[in-house]
C-alpha positions in Angstrom: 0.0 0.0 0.0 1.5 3.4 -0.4 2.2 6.0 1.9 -0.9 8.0 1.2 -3.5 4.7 1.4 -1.6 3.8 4.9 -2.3 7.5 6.1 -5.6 7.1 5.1 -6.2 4.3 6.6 -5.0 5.1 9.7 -6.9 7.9 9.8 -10.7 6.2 9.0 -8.9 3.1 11.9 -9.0 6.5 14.0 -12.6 6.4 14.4 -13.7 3.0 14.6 -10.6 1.6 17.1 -12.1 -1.6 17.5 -12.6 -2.8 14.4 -9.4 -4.1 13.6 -9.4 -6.4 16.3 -12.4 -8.0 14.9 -11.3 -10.9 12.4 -11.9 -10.5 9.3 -14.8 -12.0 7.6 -14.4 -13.7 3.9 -14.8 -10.8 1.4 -16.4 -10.8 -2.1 -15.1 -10.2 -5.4 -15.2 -6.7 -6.2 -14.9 -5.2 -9.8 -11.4 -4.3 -11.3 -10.8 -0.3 -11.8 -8.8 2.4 -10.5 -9.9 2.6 -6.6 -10.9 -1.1 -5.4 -7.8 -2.1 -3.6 -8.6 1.3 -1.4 -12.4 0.3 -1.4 -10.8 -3.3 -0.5 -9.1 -2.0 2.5 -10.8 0.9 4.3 -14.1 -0.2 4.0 -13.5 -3.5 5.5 -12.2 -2.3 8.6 -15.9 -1.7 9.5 -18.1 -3.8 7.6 -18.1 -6.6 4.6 -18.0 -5.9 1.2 -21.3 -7.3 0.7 -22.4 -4.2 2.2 -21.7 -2.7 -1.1 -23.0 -5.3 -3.3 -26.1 -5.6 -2.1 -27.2 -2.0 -1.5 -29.1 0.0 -3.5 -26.5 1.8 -5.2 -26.4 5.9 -5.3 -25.1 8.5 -7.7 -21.6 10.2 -7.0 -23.0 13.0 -4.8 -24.7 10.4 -2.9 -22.1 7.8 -2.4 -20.0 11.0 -1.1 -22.7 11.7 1.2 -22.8 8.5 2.2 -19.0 7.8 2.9 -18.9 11.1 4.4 -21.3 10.2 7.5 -18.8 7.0 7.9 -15.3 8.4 7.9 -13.7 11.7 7.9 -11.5 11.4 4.6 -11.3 15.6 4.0 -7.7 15.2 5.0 -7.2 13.0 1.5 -9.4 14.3 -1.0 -7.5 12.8 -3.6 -8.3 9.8 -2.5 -11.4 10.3 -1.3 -12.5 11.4 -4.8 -11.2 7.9 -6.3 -13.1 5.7 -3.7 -16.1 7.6 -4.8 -15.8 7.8 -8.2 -15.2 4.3 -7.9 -18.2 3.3 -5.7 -20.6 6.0 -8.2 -19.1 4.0 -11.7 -19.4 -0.1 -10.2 -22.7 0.5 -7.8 -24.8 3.1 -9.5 -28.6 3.1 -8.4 -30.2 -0.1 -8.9 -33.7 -1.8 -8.1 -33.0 -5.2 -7.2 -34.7 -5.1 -3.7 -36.9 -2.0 -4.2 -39.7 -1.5 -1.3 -43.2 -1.8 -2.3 -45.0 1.2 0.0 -48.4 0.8 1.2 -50.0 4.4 1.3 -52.1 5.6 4.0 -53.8 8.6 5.9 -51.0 8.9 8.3 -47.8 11.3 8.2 -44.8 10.8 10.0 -42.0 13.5 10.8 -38.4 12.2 11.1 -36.3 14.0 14.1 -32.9 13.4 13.3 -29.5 13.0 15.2 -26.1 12.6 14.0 -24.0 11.1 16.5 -20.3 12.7 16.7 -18.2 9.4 16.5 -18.0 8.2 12.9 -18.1 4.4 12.3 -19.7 3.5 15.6 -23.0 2.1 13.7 -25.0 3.8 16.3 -28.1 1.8 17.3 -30.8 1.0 19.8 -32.0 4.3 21.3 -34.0 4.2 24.1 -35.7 6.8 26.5 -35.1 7.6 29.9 -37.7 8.9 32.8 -35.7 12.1 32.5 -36.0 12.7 28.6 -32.8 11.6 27.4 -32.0 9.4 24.9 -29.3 7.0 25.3 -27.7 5.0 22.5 -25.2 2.5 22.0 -22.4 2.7 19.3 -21.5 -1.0 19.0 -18.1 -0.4 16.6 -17.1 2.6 18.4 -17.4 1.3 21.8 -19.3 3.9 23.2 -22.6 4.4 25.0 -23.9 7.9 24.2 -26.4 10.0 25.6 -28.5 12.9 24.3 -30.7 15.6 25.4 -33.4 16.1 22.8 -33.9 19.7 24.0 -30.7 21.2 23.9 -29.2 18.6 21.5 -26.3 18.0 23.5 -24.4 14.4 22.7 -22.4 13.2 25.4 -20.3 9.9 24.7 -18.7 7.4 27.2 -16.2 5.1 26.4 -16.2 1.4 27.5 -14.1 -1.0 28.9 -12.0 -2.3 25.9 -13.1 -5.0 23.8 -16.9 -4.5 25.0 -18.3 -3.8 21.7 -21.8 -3.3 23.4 -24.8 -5.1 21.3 -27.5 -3.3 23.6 -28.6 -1.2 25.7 -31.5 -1.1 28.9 -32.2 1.3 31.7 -32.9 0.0 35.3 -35.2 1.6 37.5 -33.3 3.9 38.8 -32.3 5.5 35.5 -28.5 3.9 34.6 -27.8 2.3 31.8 -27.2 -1.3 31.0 -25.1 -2.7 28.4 -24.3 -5.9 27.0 -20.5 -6.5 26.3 -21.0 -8.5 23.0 -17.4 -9.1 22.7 -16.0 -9.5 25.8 -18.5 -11.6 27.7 -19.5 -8.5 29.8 -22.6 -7.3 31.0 -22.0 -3.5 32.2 -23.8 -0.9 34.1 -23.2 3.1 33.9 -24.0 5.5 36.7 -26.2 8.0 34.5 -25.1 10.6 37.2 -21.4 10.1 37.6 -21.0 7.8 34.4 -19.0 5.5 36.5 -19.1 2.0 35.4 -19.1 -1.2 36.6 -18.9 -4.8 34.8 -20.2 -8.1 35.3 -18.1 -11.1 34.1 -19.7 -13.9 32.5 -18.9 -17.2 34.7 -18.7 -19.6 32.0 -15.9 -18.5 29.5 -18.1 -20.3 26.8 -20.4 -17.3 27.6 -19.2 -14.9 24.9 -21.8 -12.8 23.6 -24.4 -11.3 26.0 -26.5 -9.7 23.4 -30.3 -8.4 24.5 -31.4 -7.4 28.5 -34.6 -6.7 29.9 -35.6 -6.2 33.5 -38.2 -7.9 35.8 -40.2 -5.8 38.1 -38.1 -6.7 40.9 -35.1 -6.0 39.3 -33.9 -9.4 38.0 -32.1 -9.0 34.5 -32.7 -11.6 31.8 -30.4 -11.2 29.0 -29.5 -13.7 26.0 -26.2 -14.9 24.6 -27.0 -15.2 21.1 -23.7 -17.2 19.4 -23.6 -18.9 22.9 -26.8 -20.4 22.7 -27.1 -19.9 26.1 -29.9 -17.6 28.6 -28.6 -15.5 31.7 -29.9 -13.9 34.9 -28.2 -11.2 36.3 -29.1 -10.3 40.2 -27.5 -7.1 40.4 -27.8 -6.8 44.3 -25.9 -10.1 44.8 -23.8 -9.8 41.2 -25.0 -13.0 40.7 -24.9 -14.8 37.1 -26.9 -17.6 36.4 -26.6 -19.3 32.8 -28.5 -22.2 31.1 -27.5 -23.7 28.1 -30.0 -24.4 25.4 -30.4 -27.3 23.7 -29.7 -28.1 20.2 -30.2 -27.4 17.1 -29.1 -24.1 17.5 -31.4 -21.5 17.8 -29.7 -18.4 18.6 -31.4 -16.9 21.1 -31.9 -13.4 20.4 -34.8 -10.3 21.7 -36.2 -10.3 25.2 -39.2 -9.3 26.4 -40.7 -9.3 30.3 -44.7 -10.1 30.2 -47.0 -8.9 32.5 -46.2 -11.6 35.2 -42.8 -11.3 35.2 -41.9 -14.1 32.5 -39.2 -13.7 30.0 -39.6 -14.5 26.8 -37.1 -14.7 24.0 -36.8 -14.9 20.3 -35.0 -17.4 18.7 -33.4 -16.0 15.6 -32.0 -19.3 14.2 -35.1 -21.7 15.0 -38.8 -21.9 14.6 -39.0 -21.3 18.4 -40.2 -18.6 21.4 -38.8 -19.5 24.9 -40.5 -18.6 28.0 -38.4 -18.6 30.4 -38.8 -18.1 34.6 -36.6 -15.8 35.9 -37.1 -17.5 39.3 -36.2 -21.2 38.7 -34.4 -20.5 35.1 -36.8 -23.5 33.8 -37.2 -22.8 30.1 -40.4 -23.8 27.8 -40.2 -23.6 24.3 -43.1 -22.8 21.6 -43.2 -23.3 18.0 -43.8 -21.5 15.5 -44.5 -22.7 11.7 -41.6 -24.2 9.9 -39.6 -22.5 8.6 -39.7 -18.9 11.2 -37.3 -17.2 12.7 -37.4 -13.6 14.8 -35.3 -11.1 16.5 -37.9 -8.7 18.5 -40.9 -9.2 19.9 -44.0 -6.8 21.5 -46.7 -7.2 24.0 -50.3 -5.9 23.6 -52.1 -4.7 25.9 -54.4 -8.3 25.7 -50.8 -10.3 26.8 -50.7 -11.8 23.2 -46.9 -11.8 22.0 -45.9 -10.5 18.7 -42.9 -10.5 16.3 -41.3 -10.3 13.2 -41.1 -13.7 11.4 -38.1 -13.3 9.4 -38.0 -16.2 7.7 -41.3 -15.9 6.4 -41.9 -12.7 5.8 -44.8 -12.6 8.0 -45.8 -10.4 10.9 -46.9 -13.1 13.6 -48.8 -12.9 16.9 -48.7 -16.2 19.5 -51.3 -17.1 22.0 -48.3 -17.7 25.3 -51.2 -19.4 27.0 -52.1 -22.3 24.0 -49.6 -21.5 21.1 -51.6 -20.5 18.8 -50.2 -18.9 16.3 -51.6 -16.5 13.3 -49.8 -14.5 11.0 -49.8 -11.8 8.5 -48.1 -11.1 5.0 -45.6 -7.9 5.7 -46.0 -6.0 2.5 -43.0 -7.1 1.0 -43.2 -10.7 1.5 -40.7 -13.1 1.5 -37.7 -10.2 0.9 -39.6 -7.8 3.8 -36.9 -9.1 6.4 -38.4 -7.7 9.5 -36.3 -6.8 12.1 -36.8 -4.1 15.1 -40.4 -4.4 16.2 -42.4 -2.5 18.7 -46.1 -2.4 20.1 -47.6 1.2 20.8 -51.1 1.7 21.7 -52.1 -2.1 20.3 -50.2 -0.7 17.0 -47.6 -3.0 15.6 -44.2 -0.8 14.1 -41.4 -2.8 12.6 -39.5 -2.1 9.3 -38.5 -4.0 6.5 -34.9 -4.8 6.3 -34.8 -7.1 3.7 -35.5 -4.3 0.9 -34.3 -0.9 -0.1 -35.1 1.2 1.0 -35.1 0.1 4.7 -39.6 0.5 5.3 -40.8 1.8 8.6 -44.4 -0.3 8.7 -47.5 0.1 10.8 -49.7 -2.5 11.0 -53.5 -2.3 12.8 -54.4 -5.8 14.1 -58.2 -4.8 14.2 -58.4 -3.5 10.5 -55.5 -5.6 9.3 -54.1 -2.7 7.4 -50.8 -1.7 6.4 -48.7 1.5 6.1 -45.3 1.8 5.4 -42.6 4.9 4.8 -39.2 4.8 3.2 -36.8 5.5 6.2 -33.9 8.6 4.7 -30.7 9.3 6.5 -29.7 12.4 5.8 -30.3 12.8 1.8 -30.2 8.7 1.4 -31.7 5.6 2.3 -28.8 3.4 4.3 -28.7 1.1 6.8 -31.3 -1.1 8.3 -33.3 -0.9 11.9 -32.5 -3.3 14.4 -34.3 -2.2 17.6 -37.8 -0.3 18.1 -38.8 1.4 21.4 -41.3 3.4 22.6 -40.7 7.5 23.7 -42.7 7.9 26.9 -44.8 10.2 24.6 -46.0 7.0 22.0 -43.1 8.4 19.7 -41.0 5.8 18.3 -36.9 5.6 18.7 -35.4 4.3 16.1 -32.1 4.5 14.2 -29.9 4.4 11.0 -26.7 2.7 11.8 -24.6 3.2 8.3 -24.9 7.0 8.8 -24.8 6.8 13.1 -28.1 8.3 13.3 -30.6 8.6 16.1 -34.5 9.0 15.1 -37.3 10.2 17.0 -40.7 9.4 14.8 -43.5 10.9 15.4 -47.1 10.7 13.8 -49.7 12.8 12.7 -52.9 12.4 10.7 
């Protein structure tokens, strides 16, 4: 590489510090032309290449745009220039997974939030009793906070090697993380910002990937590579884990029903788990063949709903009996959903699996759709991987490719 491309790279290494102890994942064939072996080596450093070959490709101004909100490369333009020009002339605009958009009555307005850490892939925003919107920036590790009224970001660096997947608030207002790379589970003093980690006991227990909180305090969490479920007692520091068994089914979103039982997604399998946070002792449900989900959503009747991945489906299980029904998301099979979140008996999830990534709201009584093209910035990047609720019925959502924050609100 020559002296400039090694400068450069540095410089984009800068802002995402982890990454390059993360190894590196098999990479695609990308075309020939002046510029790839630079594509080849920054843009690895935070993400596969398949990144690029499957978006929707943009113009020159956009892929600029794009870069831009991903690593600071004014201090090379030269080369800067080249990667775009590059990126503009192999990956122009295409339509291969274009969104079919359901049209509707409702409007939505888009607050917007650009975190100041490039090439964190900021994600998973969630509200606070105070107003304040915390985030996690999983490449950057950082947890980050803002106040939506001033617009002031604050960012807190980790412990190193944390890499945090998620993030939950207890009842007292700090902030929980889950150290997805160093077998962590982490709290932060929202007042002093001191923090204070939780070791796994088992070193098999790498991953601890989504936490929720019981009434009394008691965290459930998964391990999603692990295969594996935890309890966290934070009074005690006590960690309990149970293995599941196999095949593997990656176990993946939590949520906490109204009686205090867990229940988690399985992201690999056809499966729910309901798990007791007292005894540990783990049920499984099915779901048709062929499933798989991430999140899942209560309403207000205690029937648990989720995105079905695999199928394409919105789907909604009876905890009590099983029973299962499910919906067609508007883009079938390629919809892909991902985050997912109840609001008022409304169902919000978006559509990963297309481009441009779809915010969708779905009515269980009517059974009608809407859906909305999610921008960041002046493009359409990046996919949604968590929903939550502002305590206002807003929705918190994000854009990690451009390390954006969303507030969504909606108006008729």
């Amino acid at each position: 590489m020559s002296k400039l491309r090694m400068v450069l790279a540095v410089s984009v290494c800068a802002f995402i510090p982890l990454v390059a102890q993360t190894a590196p994942a098999p990479q695609p064939a990308m075309p020939d032309g002046p510029g790839k072996q630079m594509v080849e080596t920054l843009c690895t450093t935070c993400h596969n290449l398949n990144q690029i070959r499957n978006s929707s490709g943009y113009t020159k101004e956009h892929w600029q745009e794009l870069i831009a909100n991903m690593a600071d490369l004014s201090g090379s333009p030269k080369q800067r220039d080249e990667i775009v020009n590059y990126l503009a002339t192999n990956f122009p605009p295409n339509d291969r997974r274009k969104a079919k958009q359901v049209p509707g009555d409702l409007k939505i307005n888009i607050q917007e939030w650009k975190v100041p850490t490039l090439g964190q892939r900021a994600r998973d925003p969630v509200e606070t009793a105070d107003g304040m919107i915390w985030w996690t920036g999983q490449f950057g590790n950082v947890v980050g906070r803002i106040n939506p009224k001033t617009g002031e970001m604050k960012e807190i660096a980790l412990p190193a090697g944390a890499k945090p997947h998620s993030i939950t608030p207890d009842a007292k207002g700090n902030i929980w993380y889950t150290g997805n790379a160093n077998g962590t589970v982490g709290m932060i003093d929202a007042k002093t910002f001191a923090i204070k980690e939780y070791k796994m006991p088992d070193p098999m227990a790498i991953d601890p990937h989504t936490a929720e909180f019981t009434a009394d305090g008691t965290m459930i969490f998964s391990l999603q590579n692990s295969q594996m479920v935890g309890r966290l007692i934070p009074a005690t520091g006590e960690v309990k884990l149970i293995k599941l068994s196999a095949p593997e089914k990656n176990p993946y979103g939590v949520k906490i029903d109204k009686q205090g039982i867990a229940w988690i997604s399985c992201a690999e399998s056809n499966c729910i788990l309901r798990v007791d946070p007292k005894t540990m002792e783990l049920t499984e449900l099915k779901l048709p063949e062929g499933s798989s989900a991430r999140r899942l959503a209560f309403t207000s009747d205690g029937m648990l709903w989720y995105g079905n991945e695999g199928l394409g489906t919105v789907g909604r299980i009876d905890t009590k009996t099983g029973a299962v029904k499910e919906w067609p998301s508007p883009n079938g099979k390629m919809a892909v959903p991902y985050g997912f979140e109840v609001i008022n008996d409304i169902i919000w999830y978006n559509e990963s699996g297309v481009r441009p990534d779809m915010l969708v709201r779905f009515d269980p009584k009517t059974e009608k759709f809407q859906s909305w093209p999610i921008p960041s910035g002046n493009v359409y990047s990046g996919i949604v991987r968590h929903i939550r609720a502002a305590r206002n019925g807003d929705l918190l959502i994000h854009q990690s490719a451009t390390n954006r924050i969303m507030r969504v609100s909606v108006s008729k």
